[in-house]
C-alpha positions as CSV (number, residue, x, y, z in Angstrom):
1,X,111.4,106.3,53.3
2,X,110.2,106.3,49.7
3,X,107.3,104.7,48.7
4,X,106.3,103.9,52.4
5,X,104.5,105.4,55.1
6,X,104.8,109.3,54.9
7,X,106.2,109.7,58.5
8,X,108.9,112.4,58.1
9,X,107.3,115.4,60.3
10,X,105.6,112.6,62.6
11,X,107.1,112.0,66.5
12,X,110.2,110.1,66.3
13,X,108.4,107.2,67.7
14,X,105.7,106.8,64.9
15,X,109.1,107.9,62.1
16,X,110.7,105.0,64.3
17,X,108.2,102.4,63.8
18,X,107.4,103.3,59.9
19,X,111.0,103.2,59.0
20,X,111.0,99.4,59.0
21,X,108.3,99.1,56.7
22,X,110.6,100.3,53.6
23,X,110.7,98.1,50.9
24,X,112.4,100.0,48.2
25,X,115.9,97.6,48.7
26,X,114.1,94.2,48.4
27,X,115.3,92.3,44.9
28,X,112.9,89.7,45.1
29,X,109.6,90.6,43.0
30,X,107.3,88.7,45.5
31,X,108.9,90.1,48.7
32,X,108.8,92.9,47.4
33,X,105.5,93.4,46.4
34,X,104.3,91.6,49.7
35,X,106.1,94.6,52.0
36,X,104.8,97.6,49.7
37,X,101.2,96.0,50.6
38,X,102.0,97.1,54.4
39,X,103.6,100.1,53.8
40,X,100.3,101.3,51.8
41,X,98.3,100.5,54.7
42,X,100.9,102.2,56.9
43,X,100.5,105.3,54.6
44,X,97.3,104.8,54.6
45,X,96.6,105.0,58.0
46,X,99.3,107.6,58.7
47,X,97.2,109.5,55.9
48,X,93.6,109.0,58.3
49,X,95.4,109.3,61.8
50,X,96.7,113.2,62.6
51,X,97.1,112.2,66.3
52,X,101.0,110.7,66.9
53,X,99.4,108.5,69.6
54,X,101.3,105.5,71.6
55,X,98.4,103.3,70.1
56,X,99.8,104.6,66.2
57,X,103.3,104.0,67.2
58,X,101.6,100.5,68.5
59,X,99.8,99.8,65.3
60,X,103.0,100.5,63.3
61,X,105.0,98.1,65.0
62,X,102.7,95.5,64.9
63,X,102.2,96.3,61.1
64,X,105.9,96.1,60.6
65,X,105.9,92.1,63.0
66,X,103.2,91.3,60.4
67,X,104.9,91.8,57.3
68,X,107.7,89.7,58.3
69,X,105.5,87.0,59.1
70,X,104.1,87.6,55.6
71,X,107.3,88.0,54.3
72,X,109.1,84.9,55.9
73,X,105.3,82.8,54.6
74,X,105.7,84.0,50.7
75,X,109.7,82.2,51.2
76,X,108.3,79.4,52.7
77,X,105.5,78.9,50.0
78,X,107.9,79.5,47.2
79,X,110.4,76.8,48.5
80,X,113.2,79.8,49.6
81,X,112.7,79.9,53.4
82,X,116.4,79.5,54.4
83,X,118.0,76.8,56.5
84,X,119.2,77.8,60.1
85,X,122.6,79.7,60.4
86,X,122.9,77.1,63.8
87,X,122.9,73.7,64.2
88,X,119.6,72.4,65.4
89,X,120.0,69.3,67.8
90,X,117.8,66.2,67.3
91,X,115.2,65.7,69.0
């Protein structure tokens, strides 16, 4: 995982979790830049935090829920959130 969270040597749990935080395939400038400001704090905090603890693991998840909520907000606020691949039934 390139330019995100420096897991490799980690348990497979915290590797697990950080994996998701990648960014390097992302096209979009704005995504893009919006996912490699989690995976800095990921690194960051892999960087501070020696103990491979569930709570890490925890954090790293959560981290990773985060930036697609940030991720799926800069879409919406740039007008490219994406329609439903479903029908959605009126109300």
């Amino acid at each position: 995982m390139t330019h995100a969270a420096p897991s490799i040597g980690r348990a497979s749990a915290v590797h697990a979790a950080a994996r998701w935080l990648a960014y390097e395939h992302l096209t979009d400038p704005e995504t893009r830049q919006v996912s490699a400001s989690c995976a800095r704090l990921a690194a960051e905090m892999l960087g501070r935090i020696k103990t491979d603890d569930p709570e890490l693991t925890r954090g790293l998840v959560l981290l990773r829920q985060a930036k697609d909520a940030f991720v799926c907000a800069s879409l919406a606020d740039r007008g490219r959130a994406p329609d439903p691949p479903f029908p959605i039934p009126p109300s």
